[in-house]
mmCIF file as gemmi writes it, N, C-alpha and C atoms, coordinates in Angstrom:
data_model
loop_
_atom_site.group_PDB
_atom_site.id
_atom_site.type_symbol
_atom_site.label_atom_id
_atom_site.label_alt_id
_atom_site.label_comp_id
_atom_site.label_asym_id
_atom_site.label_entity_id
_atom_site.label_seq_id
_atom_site.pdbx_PDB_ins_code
_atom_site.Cartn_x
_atom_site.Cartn_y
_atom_site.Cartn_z
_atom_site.occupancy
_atom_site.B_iso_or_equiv
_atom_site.pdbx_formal_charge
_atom_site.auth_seq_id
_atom_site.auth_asym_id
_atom_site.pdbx_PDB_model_num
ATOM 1 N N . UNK Axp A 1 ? 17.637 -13.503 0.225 1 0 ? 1 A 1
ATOM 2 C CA . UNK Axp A 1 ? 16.418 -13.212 0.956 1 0 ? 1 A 1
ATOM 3 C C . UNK Axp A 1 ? 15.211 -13.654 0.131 1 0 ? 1 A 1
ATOM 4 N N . UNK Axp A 2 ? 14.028 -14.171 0.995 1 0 ? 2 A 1
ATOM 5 C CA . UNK Axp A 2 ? 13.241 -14.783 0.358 1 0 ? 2 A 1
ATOM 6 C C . UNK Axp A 2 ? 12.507 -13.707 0.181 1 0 ? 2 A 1
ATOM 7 N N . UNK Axp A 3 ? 11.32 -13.211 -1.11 1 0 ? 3 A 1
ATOM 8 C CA . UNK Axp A 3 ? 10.349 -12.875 -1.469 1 0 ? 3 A 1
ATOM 9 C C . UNK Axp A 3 ? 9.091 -12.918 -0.577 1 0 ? 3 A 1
ATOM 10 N N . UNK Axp A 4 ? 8.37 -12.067 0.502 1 0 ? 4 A 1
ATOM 11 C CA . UNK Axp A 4 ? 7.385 -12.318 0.626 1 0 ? 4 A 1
ATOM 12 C C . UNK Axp A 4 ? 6.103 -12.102 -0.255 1 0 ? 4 A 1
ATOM 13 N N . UNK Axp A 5 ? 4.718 -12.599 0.271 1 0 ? 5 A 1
ATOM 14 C CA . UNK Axp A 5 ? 3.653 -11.825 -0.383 1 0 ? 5 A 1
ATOM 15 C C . UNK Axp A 5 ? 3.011 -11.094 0.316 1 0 ? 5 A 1
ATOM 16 N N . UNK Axp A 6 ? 2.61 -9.988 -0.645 1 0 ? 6 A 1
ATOM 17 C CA . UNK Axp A 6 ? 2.043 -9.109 -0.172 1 0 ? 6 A 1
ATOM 18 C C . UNK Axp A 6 ? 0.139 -9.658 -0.715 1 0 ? 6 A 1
ATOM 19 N N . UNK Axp A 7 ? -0.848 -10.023 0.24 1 0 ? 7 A 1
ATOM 20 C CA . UNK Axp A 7 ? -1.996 -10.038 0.082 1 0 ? 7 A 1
ATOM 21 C C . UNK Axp A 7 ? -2.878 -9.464 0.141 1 0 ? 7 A 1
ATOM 22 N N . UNK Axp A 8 ? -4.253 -8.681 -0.334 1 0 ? 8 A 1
ATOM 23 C CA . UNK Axp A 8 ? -4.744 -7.53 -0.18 1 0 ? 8 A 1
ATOM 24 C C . UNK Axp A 8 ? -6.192 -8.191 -0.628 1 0 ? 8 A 1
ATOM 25 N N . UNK Axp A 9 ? -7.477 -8.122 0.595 1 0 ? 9 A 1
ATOM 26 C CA . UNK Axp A 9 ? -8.671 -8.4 -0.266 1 0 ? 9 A 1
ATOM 27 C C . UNK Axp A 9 ? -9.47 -6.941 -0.457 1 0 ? 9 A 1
ATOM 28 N N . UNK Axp A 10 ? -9.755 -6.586 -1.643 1 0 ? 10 A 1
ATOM 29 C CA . UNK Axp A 10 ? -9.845 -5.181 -2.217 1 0 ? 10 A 1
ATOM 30 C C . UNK Axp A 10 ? -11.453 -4.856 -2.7 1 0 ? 10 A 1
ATOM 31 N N . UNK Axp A 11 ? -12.46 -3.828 -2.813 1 0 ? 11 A 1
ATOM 32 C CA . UNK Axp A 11 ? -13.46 -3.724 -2.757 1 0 ? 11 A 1
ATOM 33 C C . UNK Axp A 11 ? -13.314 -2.863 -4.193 1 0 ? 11 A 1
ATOM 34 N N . UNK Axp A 12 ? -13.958 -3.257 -5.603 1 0 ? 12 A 1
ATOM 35 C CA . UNK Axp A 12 ? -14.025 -2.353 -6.631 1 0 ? 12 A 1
ATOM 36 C C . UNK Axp A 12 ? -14.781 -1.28 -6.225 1 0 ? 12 A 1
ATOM 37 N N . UNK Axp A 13 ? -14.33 0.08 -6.157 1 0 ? 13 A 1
ATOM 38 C CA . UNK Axp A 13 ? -15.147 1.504 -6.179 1 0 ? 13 A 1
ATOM 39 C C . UNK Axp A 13 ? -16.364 1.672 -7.187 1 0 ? 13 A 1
ATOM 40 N N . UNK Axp A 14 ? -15.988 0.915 -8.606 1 0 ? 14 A 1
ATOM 41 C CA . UNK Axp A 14 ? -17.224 1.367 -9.463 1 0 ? 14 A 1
ATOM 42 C C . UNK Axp A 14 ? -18.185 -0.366 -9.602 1 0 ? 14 A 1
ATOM 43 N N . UNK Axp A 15 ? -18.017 -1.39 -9.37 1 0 ? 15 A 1
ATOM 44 C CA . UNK Axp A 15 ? -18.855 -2.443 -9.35 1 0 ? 15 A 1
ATOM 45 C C . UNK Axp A 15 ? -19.251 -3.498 -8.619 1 0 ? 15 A 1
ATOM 46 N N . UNK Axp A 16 ? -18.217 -3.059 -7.4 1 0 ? 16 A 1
ATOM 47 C CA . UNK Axp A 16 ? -18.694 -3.705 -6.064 1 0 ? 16 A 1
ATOM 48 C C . UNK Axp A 16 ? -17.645 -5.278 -6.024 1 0 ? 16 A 1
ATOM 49 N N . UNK Axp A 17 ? -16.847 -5.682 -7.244 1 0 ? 17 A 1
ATOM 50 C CA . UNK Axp A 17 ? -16.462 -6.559 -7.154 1 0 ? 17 A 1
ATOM 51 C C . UNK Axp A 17 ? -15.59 -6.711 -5.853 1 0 ? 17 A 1
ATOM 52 N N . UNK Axp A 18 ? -15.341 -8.394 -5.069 1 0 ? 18 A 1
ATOM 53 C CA . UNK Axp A 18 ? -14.595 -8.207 -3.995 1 0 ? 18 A 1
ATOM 54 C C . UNK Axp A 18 ? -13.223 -8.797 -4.41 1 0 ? 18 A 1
ATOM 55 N N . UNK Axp A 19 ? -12.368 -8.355 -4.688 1 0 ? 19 A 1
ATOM 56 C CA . UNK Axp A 19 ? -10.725 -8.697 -5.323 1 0 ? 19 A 1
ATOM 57 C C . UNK Axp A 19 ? -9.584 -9.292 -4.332 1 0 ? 19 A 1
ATOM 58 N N . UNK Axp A 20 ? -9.043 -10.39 -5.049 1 0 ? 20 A 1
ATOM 59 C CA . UNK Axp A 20 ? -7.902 -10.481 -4.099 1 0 ? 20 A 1
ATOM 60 C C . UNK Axp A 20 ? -6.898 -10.045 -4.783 1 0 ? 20 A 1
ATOM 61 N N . UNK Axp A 21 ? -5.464 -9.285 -4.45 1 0 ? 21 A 1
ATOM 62 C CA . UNK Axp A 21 ? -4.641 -8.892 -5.196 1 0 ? 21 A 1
ATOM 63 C C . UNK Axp A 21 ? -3.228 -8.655 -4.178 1 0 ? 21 A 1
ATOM 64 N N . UNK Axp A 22 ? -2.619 -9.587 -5.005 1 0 ? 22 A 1
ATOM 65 C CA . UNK Axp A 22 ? -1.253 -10.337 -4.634 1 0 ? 22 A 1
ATOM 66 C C . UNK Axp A 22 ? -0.29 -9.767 -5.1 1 0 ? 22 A 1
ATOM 67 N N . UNK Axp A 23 ? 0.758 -9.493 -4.872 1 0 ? 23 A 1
ATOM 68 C CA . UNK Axp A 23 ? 1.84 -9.222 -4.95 1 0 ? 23 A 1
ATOM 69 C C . UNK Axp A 23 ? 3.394 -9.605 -4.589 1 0 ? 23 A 1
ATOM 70 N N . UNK Axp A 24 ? 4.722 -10.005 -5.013 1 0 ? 24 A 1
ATOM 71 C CA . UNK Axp A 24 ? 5.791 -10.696 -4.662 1 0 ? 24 A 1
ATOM 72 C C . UNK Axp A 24 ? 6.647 -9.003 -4.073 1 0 ? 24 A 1
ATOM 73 N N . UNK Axp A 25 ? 6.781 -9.39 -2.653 1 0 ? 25 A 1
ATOM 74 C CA . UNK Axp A 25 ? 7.865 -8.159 -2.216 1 0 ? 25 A 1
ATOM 75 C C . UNK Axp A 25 ? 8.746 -8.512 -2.055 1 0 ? 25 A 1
ATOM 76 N N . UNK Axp A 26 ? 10.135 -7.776 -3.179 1 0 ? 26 A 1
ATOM 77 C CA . UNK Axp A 26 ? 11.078 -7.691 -3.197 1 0 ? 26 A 1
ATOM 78 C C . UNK Axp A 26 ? 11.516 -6.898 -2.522 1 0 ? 26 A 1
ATOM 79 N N . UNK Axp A 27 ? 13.273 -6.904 -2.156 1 0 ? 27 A 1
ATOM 80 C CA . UNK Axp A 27 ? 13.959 -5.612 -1.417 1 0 ? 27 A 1
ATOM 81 C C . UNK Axp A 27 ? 13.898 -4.63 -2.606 1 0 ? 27 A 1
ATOM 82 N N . UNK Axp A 28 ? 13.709 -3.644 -2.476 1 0 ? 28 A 1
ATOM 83 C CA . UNK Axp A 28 ? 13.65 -2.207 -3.253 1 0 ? 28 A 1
ATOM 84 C C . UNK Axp A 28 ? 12.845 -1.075 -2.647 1 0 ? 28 A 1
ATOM 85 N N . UNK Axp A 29 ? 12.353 -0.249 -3.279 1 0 ? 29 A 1
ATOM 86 C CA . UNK Axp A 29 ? 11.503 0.766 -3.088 1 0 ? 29 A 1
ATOM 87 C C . UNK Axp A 29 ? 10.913 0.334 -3.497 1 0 ? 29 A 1
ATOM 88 N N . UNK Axp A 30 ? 9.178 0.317 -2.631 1 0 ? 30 A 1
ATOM 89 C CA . UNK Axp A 30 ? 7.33 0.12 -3.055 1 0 ? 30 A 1
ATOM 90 C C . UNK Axp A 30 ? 7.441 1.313 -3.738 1 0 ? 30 A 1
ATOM 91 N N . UNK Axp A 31 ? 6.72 1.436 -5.119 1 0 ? 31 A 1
ATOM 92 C CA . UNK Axp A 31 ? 6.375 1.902 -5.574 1 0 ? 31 A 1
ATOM 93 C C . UNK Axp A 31 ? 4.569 1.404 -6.15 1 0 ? 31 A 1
ATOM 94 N N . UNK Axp A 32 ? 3.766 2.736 -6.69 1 0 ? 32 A 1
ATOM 95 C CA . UNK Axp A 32 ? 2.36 2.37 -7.5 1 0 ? 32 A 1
ATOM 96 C C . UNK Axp A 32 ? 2.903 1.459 -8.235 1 0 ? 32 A 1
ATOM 97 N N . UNK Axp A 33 ? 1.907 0.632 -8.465 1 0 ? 33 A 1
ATOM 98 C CA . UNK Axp A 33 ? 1.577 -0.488 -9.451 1 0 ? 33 A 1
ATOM 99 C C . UNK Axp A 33 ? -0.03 -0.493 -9.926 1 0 ? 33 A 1
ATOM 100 N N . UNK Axp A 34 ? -0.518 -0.125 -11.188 1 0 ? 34 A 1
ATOM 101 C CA . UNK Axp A 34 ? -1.807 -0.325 -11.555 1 0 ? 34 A 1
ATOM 102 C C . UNK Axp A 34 ? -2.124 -1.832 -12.173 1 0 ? 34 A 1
ATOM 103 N N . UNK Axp A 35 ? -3.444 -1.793 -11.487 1 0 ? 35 A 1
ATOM 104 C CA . UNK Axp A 35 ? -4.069 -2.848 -11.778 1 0 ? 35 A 1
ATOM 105 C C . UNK Axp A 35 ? -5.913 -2.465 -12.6 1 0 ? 35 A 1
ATOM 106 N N . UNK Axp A 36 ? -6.292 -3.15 -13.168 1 0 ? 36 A 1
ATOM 107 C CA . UNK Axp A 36 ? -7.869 -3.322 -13.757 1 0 ? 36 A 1
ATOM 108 C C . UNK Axp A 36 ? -8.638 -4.781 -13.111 1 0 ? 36 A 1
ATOM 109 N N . UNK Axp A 37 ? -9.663 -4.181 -12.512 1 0 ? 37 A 1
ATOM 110 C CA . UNK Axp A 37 ? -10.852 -4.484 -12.266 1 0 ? 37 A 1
ATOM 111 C C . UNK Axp A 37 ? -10.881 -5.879 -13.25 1 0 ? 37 A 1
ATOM 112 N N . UNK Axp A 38 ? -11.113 -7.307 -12.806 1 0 ? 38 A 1
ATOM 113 C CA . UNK Axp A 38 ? -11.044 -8.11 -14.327 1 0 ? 38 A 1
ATOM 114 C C . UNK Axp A 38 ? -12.892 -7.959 -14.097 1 0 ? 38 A 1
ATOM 115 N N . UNK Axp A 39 ? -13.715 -7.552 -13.737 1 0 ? 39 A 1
ATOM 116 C CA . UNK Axp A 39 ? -15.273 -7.855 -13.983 1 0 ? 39 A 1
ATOM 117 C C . UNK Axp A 39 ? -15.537 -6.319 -15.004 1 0 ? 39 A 1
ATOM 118 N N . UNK Axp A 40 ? -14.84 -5.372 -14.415 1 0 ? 40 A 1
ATOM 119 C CA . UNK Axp A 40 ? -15.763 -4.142 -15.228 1 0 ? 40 A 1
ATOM 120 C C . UNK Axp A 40 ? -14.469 -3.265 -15.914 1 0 ? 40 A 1
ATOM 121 N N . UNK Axp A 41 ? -12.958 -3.398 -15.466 1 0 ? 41 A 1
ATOM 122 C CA . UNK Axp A 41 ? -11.814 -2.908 -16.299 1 0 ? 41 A 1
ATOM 123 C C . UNK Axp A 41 ? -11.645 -1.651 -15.195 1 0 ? 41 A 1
ATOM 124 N N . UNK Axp A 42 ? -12.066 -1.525 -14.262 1 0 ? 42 A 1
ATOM 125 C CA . UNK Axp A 42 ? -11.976 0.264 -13.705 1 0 ? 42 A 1
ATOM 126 C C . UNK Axp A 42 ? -10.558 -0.029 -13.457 1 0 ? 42 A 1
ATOM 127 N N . UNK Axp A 43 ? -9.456 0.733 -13.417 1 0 ? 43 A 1
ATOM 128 C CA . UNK Axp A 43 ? -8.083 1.153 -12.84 1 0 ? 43 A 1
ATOM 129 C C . UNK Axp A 43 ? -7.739 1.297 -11.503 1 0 ? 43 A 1
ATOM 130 N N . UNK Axp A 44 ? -7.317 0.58 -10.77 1 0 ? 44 A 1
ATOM 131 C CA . UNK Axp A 44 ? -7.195 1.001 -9.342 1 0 ? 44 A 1
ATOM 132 C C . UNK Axp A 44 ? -5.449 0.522 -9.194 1 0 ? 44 A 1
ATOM 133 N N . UNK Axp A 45 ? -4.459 0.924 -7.987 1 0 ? 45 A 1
ATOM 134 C CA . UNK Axp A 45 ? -2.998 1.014 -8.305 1 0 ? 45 A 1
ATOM 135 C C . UNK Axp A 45 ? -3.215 0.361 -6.182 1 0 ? 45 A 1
ATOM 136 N N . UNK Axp A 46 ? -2.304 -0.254 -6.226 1 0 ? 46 A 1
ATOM 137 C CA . UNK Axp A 46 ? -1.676 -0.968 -4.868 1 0 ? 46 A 1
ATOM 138 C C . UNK Axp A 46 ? 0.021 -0.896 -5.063 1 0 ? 46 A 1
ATOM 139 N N . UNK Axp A 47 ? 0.228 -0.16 -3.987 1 0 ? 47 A 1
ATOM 140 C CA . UNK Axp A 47 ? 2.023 -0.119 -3.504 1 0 ? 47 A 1
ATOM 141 C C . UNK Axp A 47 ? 2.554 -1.324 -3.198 1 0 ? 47 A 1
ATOM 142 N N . UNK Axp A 48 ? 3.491 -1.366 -3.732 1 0 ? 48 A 1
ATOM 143 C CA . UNK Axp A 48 ? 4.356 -3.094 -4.014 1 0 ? 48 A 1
ATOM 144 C C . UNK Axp A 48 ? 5.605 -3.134 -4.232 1 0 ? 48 A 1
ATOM 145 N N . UNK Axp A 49 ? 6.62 -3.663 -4.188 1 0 ? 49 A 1
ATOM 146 C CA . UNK Axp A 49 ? 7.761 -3.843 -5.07 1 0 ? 49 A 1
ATOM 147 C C . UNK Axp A 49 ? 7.659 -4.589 -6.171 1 0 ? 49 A 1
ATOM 148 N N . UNK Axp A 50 ? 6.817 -5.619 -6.047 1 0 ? 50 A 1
ATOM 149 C CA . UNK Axp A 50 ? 6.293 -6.281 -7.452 1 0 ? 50 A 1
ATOM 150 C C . UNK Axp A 50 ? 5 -5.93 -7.99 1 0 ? 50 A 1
ATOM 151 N N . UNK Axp A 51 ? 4.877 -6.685 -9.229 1 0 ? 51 A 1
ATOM 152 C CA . UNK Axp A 51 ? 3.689 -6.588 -10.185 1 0 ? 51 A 1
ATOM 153 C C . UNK Axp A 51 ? 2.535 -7.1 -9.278 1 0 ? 51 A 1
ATOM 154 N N . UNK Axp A 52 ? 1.384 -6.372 -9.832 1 0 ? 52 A 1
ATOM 155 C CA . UNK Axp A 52 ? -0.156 -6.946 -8.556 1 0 ? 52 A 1
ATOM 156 C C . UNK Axp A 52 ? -0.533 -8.288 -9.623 1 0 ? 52 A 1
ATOM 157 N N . UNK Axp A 53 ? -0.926 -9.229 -8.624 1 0 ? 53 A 1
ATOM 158 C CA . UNK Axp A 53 ? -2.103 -10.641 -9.616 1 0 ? 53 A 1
ATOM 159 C C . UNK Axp A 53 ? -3.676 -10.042 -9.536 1 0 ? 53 A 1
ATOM 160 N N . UNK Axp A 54 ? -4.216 -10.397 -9.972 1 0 ? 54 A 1
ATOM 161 C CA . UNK Axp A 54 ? -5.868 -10.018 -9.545 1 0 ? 54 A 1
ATOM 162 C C . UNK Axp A 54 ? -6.407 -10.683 -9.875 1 0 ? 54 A 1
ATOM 163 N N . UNK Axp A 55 ? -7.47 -11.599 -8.461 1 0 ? 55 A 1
ATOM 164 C CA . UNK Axp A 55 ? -8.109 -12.775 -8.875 1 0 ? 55 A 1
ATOM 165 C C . UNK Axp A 55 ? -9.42 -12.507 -8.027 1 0 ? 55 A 1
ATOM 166 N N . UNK Axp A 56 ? -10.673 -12.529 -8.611 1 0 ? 56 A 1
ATOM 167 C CA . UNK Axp A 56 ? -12.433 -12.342 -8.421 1 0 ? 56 A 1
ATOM 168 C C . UNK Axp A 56 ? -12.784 -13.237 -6.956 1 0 ? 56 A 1
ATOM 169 N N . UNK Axp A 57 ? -12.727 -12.842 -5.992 1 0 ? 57 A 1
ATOM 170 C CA . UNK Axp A 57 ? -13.763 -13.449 -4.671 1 0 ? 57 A 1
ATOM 171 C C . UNK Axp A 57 ? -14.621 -13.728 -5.551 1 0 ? 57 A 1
ATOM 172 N N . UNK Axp A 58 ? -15.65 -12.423 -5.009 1 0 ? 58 A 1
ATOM 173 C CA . UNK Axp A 58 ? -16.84 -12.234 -5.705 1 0 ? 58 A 1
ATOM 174 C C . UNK Axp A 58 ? -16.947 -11.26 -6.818 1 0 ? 58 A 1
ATOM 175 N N . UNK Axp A 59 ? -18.152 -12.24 -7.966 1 0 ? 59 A 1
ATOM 176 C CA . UNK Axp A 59 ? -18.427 -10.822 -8.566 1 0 ? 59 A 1
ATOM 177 C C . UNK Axp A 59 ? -19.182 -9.431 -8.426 1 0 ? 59 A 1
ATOM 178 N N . UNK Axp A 60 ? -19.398 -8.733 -9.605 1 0 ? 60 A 1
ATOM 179 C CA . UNK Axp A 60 ? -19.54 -7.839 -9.358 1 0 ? 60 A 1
ATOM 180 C C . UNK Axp A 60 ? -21.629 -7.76 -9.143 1 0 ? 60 A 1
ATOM 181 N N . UNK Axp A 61 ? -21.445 -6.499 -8.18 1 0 ? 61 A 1
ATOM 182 C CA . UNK Axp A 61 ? -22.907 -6.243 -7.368 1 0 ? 61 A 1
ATOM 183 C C . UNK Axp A 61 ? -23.652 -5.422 -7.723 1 0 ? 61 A 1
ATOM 184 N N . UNK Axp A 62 ? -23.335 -4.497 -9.099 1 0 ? 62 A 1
ATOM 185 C CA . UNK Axp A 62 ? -23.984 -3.242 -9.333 1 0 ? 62 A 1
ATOM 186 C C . UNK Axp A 62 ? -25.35 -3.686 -10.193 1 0 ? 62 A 1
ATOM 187 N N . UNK Axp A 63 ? -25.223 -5.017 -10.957 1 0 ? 63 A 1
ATOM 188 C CA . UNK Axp A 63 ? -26.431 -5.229 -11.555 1 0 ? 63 A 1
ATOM 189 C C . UNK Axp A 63 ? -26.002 -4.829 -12.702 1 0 ? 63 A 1
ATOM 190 N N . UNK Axp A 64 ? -25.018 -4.363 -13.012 1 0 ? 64 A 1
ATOM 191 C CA . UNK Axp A 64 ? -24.271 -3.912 -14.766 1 0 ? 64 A 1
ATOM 192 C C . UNK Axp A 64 ? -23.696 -5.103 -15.271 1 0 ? 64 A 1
ATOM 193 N N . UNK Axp A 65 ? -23.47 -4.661 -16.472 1 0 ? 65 A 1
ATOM 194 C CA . UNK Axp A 65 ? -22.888 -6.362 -17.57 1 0 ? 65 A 1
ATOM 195 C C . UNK Axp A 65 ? -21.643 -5.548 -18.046 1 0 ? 65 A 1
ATOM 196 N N . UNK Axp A 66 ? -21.58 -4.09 -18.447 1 0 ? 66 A 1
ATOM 197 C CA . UNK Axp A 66 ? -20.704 -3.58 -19.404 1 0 ? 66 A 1
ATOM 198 C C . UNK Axp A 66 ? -19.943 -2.769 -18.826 1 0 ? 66 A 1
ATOM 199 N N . UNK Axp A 67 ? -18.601 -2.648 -19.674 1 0 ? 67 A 1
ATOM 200 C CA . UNK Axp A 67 ? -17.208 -1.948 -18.852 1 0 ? 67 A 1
ATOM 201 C C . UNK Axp A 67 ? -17.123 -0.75 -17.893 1 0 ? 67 A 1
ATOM 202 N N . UNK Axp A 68 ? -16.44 -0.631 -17.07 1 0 ? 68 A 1
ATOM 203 C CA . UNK Axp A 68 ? -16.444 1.022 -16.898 1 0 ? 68 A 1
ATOM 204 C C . UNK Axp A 68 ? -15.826 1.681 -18.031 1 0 ? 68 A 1
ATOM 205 N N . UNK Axp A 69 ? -16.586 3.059 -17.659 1 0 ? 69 A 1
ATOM 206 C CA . UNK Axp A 69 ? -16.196 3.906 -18.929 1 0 ? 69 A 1
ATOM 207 C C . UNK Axp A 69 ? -15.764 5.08 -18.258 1 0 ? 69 A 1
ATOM 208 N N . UNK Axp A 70 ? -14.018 5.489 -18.494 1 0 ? 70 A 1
ATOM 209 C CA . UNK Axp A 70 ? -13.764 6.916 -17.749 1 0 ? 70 A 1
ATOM 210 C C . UNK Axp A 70 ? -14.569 8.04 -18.924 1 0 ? 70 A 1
ATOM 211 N N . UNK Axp A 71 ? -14.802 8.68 -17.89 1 0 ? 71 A 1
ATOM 212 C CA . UNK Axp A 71 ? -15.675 10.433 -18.519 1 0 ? 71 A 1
ATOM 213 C C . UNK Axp A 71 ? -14.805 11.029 -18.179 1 0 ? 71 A 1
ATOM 214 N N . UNK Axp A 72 ? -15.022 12.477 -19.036 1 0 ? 72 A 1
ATOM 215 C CA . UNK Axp A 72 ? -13.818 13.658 -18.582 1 0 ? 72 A 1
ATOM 216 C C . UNK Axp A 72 ? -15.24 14.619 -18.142 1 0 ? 72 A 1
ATOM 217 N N . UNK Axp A 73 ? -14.674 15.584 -16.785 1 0 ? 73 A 1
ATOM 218 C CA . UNK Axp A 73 ? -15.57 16.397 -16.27 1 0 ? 73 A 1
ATOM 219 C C . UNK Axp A 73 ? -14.272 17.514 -16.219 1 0 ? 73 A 1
């Protein structure tokens, strides 16, 4: 059986970047897969059987230059 892809165009929560993020579906169980933001590093996870790619539409819109930074509250 052939591999499809799984394609996803994705909106960063903390910098507005617009993401495409690819994936090879294998037969198995989808499981999380994390991925990082490549403009600002934030963590975001897409269900897959394979590993996610992540490649920049656009960049990012917030008007920031520097990483996200997780805080603890």
């Amino acid at each position: 059986m052939q591999p499809q892809l799984l394609c996803l165009e994705r909106t960063c929560r903390f910098c507005g970047a617009t993401l495409e993020v690819t994936a090879a579906e294998f037969a198995g169980e989808p499981q999380p897969h994390m991925y990082a933001c490549p403009q600002c590093g934030k963590d975001d996870e897409v269900v897959s059987t394979g590993p996610p790619h992540v490649r920049v539409l656009r960049p990012r819109t917030d008007g920031r230059t520097g990483p996200y930074e997780q805080t603890m509250f």
